[in-house]
C-alpha positions as CSV (number, residue, x, y, z in Angstrom):
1,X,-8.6,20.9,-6.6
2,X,-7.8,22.8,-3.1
3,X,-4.9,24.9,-2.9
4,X,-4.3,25.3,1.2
5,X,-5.2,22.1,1.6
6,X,-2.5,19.1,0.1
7,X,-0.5,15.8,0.9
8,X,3.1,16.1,0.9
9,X,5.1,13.5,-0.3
10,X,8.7,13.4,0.6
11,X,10.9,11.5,-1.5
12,X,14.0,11.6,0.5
13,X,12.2,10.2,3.6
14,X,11.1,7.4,1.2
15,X,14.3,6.9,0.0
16,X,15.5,6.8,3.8
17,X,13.0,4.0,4.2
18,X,14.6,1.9,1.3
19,X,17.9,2.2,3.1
20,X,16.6,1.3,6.2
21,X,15.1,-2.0,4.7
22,X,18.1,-3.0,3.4
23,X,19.7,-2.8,6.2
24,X,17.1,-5.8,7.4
25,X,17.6,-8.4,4.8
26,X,20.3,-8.8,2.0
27,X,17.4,-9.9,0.0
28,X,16.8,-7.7,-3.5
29,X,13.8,-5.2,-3.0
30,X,10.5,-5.7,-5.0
31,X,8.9,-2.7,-3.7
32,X,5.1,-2.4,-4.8
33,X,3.8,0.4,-6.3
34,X,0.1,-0.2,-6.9
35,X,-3.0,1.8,-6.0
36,X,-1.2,5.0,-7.3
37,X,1.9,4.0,-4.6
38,X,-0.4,3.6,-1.6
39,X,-2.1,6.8,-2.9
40,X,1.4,9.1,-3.1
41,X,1.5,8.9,-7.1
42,X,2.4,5.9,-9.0
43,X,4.8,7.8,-11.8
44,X,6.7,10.4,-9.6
45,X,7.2,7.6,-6.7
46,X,8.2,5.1,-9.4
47,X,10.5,7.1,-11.1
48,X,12.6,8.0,-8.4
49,X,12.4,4.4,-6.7
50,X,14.3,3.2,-10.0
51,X,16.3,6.4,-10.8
52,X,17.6,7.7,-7.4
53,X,17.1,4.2,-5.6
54,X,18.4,2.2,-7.6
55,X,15.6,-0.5,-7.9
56,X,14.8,-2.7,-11.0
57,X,12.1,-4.5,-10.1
58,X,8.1,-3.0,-9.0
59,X,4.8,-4.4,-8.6
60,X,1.7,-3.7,-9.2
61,X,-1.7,-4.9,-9.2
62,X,-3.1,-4.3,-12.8
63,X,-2.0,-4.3,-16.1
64,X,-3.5,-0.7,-16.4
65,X,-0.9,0.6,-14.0
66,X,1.3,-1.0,-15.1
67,X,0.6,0.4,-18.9
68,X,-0.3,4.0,-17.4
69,X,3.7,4.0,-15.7
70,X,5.0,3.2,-19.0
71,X,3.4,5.5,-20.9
72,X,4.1,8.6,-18.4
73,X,7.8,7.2,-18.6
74,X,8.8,5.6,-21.3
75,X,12.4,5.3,-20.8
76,X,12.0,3.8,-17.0
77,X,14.9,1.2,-17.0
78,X,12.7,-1.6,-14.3
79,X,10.4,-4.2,-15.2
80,X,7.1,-4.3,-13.9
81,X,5.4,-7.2,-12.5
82,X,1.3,-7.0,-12.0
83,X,0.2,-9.7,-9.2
84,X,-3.6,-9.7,-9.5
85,X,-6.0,-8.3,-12.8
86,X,-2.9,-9.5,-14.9
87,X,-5.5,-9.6,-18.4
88,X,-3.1,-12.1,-19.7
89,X,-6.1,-13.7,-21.8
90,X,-7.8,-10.6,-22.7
91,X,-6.2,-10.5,-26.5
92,X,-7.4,-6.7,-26.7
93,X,-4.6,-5.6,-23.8
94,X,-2.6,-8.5,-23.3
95,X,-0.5,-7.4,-26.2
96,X,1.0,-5.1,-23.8
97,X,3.4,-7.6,-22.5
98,X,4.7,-7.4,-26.0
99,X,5.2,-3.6,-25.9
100,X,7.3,-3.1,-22.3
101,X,8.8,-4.3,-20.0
102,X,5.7,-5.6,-17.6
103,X,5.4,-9.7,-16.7
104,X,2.0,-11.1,-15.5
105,X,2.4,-13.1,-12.1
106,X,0.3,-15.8,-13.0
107,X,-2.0,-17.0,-10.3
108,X,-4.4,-19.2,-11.8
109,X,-4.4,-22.4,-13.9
110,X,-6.0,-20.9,-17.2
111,X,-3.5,-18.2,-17.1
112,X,-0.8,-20.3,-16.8
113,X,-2.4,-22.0,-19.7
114,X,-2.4,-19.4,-22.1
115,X,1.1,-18.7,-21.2
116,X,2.0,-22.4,-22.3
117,X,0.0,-22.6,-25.5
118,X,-0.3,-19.2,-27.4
119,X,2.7,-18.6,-29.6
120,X,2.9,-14.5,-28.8
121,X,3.6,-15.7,-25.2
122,X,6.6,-18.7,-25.9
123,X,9.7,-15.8,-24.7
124,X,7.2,-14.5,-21.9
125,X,9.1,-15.3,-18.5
126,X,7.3,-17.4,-16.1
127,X,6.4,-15.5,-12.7
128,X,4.1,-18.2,-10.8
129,X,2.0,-17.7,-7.6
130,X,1.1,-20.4,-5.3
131,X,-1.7,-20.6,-2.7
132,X,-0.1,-22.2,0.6
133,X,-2.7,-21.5,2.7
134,X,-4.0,-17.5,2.1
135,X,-6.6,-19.1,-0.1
136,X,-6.5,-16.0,-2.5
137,X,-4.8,-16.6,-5.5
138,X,-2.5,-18.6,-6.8
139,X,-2.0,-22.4,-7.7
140,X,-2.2,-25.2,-5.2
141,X,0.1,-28.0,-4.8
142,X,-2.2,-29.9,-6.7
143,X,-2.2,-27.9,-9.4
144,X,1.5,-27.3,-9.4
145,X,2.4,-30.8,-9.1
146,X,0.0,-31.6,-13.1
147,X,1.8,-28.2,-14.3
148,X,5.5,-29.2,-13.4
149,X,6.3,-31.4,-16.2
150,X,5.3,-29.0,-18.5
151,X,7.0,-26.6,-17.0
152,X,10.7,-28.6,-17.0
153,X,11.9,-27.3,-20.5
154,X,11.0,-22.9,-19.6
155,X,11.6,-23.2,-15.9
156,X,10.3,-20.3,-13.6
157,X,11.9,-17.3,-13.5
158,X,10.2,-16.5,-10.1
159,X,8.3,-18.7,-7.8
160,X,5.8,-16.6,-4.9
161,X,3.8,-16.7,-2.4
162,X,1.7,-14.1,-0.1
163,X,1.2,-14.4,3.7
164,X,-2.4,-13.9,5.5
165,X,-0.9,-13.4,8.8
166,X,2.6,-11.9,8.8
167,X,0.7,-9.2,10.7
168,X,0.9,-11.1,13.8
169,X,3.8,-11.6,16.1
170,X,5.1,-14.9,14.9
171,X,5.0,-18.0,16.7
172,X,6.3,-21.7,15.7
173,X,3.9,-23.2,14.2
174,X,1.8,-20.6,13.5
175,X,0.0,-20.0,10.3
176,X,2.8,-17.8,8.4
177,X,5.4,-20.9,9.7
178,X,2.7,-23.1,8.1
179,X,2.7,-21.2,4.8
180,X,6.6,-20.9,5.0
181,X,6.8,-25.1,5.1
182,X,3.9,-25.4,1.9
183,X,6.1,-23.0,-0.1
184,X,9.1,-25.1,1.1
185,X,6.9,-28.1,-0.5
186,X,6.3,-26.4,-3.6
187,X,9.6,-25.6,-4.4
188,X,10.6,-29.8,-3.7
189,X,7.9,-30.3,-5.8
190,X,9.4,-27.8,-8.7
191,X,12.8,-29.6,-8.1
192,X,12.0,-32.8,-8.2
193,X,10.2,-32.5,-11.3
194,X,13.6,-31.0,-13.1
195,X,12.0,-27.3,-13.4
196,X,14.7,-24.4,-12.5
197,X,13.7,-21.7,-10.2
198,X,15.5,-18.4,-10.5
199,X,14.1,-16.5,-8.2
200,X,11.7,-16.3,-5.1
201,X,9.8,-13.9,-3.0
202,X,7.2,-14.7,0.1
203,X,8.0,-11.6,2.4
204,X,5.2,-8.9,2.7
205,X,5.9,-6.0,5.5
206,X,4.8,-7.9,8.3
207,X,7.3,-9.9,7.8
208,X,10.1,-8.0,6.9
209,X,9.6,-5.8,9.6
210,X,9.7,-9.4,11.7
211,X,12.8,-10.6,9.7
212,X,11.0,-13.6,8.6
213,X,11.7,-15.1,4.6
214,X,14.4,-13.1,4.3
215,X,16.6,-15.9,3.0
216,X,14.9,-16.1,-0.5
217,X,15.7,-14.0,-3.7
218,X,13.5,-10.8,-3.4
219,X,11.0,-9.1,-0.5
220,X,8.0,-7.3,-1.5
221,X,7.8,-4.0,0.9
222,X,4.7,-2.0,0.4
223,X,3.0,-0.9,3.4
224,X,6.6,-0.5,5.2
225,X,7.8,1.7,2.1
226,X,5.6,4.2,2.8
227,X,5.9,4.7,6.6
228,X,3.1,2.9,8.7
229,X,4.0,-0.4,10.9
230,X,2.3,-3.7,9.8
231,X,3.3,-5.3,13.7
232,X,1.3,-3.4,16.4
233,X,4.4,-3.7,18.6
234,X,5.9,-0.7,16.2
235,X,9.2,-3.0,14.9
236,X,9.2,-0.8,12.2
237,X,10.4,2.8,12.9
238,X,10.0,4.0,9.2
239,X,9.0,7.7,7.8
240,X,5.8,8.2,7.1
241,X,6.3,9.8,3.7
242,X,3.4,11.9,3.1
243,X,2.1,14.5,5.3
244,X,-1.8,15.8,4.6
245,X,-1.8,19.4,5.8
246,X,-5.0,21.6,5.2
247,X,-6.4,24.7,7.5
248,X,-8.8,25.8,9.9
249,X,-11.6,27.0,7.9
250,X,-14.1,29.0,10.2
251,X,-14.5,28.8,14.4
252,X,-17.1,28.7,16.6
253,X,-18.3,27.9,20.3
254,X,-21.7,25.7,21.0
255,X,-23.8,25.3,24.0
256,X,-24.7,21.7,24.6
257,X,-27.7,20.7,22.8
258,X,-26.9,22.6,19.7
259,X,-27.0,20.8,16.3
260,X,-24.5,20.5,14.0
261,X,-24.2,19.6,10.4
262,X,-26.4,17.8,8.4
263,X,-28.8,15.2,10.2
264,X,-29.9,15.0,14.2
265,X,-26.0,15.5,15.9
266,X,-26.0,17.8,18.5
267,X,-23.3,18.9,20.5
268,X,-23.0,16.9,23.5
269,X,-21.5,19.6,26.3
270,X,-20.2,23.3,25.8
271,X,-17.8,23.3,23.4
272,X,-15.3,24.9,20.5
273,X,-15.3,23.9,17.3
274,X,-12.7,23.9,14.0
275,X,-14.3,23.7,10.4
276,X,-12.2,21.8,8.3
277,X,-11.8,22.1,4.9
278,X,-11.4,18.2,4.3
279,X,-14.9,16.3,4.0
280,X,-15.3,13.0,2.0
281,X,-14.7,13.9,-1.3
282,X,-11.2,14.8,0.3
283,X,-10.8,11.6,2.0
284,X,-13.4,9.1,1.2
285,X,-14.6,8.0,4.6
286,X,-17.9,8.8,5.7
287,X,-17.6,6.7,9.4
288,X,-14.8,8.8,11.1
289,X,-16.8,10.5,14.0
290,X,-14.7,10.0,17.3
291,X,-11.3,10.1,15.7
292,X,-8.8,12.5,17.1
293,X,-7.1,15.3,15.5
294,X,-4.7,17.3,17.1
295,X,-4.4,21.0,16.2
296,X,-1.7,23.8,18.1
297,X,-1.3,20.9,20.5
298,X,-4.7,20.5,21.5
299,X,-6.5,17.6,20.8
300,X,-9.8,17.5,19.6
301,X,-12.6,15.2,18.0
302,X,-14.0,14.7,14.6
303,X,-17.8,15.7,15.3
304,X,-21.1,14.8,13.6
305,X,-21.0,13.6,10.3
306,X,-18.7,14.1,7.6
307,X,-19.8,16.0,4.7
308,X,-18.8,16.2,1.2
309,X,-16.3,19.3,1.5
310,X,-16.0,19.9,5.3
311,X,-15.7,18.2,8.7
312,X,-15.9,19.6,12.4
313,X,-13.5,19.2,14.9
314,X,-14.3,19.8,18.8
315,X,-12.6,21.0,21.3
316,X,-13.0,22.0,25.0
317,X,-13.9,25.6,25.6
318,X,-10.9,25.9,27.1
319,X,-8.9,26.3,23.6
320,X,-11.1,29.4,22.6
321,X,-8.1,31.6,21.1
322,X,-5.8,29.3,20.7
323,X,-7.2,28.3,17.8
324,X,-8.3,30.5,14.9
325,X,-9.0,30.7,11.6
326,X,-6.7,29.9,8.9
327,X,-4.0,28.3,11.9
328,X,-2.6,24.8,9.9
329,X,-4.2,21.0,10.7
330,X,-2.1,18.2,9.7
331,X,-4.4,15.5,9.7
332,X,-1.3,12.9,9.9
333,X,2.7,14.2,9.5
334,X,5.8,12.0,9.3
335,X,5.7,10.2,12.4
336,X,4.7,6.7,11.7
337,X,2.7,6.6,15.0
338,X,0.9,9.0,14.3
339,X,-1.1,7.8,11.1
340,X,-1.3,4.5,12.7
341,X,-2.9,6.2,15.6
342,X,-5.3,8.1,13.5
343,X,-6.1,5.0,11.7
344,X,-6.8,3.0,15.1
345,X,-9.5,5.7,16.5
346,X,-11.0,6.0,12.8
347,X,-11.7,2.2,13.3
348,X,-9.7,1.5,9.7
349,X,-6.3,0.8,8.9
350,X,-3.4,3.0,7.2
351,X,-3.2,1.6,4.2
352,X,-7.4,3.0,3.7
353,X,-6.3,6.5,4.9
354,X,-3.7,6.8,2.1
355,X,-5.2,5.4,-0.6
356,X,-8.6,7.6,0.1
357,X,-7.1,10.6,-0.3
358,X,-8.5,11.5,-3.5
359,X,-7.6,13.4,-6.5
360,X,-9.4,16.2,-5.7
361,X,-6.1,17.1,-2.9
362,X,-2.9,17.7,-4.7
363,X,0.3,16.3,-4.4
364,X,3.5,18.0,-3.5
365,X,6.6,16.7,-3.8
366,X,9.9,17.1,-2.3
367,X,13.5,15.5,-1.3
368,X,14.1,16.5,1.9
């Protein structure tokens, strides 16, 4: 564990961000909460999402989160759906769906199989995905169409689907329009065949923040909840919730040609340079040389490689005494930009950075 070094979570700003999604669609909000909330903590995060935000409905990837939330809260008034490593025919776990108040999405035909056929499962609702073109998970048309009449006397409670491309700005006749029109075709299919559909979902960030399948039951923020943009044209304007602060360890100047660090990196002019107490057991990415980081308003360069515990930072000489020892580093802060930005010269994405900060850099949380 470090100490000076931490991510800050701010609740308030993520309850800011709920507000300001609502104010997009009048669609109910399925936020998802998997990968330990985009690496800010799946229990604290959780909890206040349903008790200060007012949200009944998460998701998350795997029955074991799913199982872990319940367990650290038992009283948490939501239900929990898990979209991928749903263990629905692993009899050892599966009985969890007996236990709380968790519903598998069910993606594939077997899965939809054992729903169908084994007793324990006959009151289990039905939450179905279909493939319309991310070629992930989820049941063709196909496959829908030799499952509907089965399916006519339990109905769906919620029919999904997941766009590859929502990303992008949208165009008419674009992939995402193209997945919008097969979903349209699998609920026709659902329709004609006398099943009842409940509810519905295909919205992802991208296309929330693009206003796009906003007319069905439920959207599914996650990358938006948190603060980053999915749309490179920033639509989104959220908080980033979390800021990682940590502290300049030890400084130094270097004449060029000196090495540095472990391996044959040497520094390439005169120079100044920050030790960082953040290295890749911190943040678990090894391929970050070239990135900026800006410290007292000076922006500098993550230098040489990465090591376990610590990283360098350079700087012209010109910053000599404007940076010392001990002075704070936020390696991102609540701007939205400014992760994005980080992410973008680190050759990654956001949702990486967040989820790769590891266990061994507390969290702290706060409400404004």
């Amino acid at each position: 564990m470090r100490y000076s070094t931490f991510l800050e979570v701010n609740l308030g700003l993520l309850q800011d961000n709920i507000t300001k999604i609502k104010r997009l669609t009048k669609a109910k909000l399925l936020p998802m909460v998997k990968a330990d909330a985009y690496g800010n903590g799946l229990v604290p995060v959780s909890k206040f999402l349903v008790e200060d935000c007012e949200i009944k409905t998460l998701g998350c990837a795997s029955l074991g989160e799913a199982v872990h939330l319940f367990s650290e809260c038992p009283d948490l008034s939501a239900e929990v759906l898990v979209f991928s490593d749903n263990e629905i025919s692993n009899p050892e776990v599966s009985e969890a769906y007996a236990n709380f108040a968790i519903t598998p999405v069910l993606h594939r035909p077997s899965d939809l199989e054992t729903v169908l056929t084994n007793p324990a499962f006959s009151k289990l609702p039905i939450v179905l995905k279909v493939n319309t073109g991310m070629n992930r998970l989820g049941l063709n048309l196909e496959e829908l169409s030799a499952y509907a009449p089965r399916l006519k006397n339990r109905g769906i409670k919620h029919l999904l689907t997941h766009f590859a491309r929502s990303s992008d700005l949208l165009k008419d006749g674009d992939k995402t329009h193209r997945q919008m029109e097969e979903f349209a075709q699998a609920k026709k299919i659902l329709k004609d065949a006398g099943v009842e559909v409940k509810e519905t979902s295909v919205s992802n960030s991208g296309a929330i923040e693009q206003k796009f399948g906003l007319e069905e039951t439920y959207v599914r923020p996650g990358l938006m909840l948190y603060g980053p943009y999915s749309v490179e044209s920033r639509l989104w304007d959220g908080h980033q919730i979390s800021r990682f602060v940590t502290k300049v360890l030890k400084t130094f100047t270097v004449k060029k040609g000196t090495p540095v660090g472990y391996g044959v990196n040497v520094a390439p002019d005169d120079g100044f340079i920050a030790v960082v107490p953040v290295g890749y057991a911190d943040l678990s990415l090894t391929h970050i040389s070239g990135a900026d980081i800006t410290v007292n308003g000076h922006k500098g360069k993550i230098f040489a490689r990465v090591s376990m515990d610590v990283m360098f930072l350079m700087f012209e000489t010109s910053v000599v005494g404007k940076i010392k020892e001990g002075d704070t580093v936020e390696i991102w802060n609540n701007d939205n930009r400014v992760i994005c930005g980080l992410a973008e010269s680190m050759k990654t994405i956001p949702y990486q950075l967040m989820c790769g900060v590891t266990k061994r850099i507390p969290r702290i949380y706060k409400v404004k």
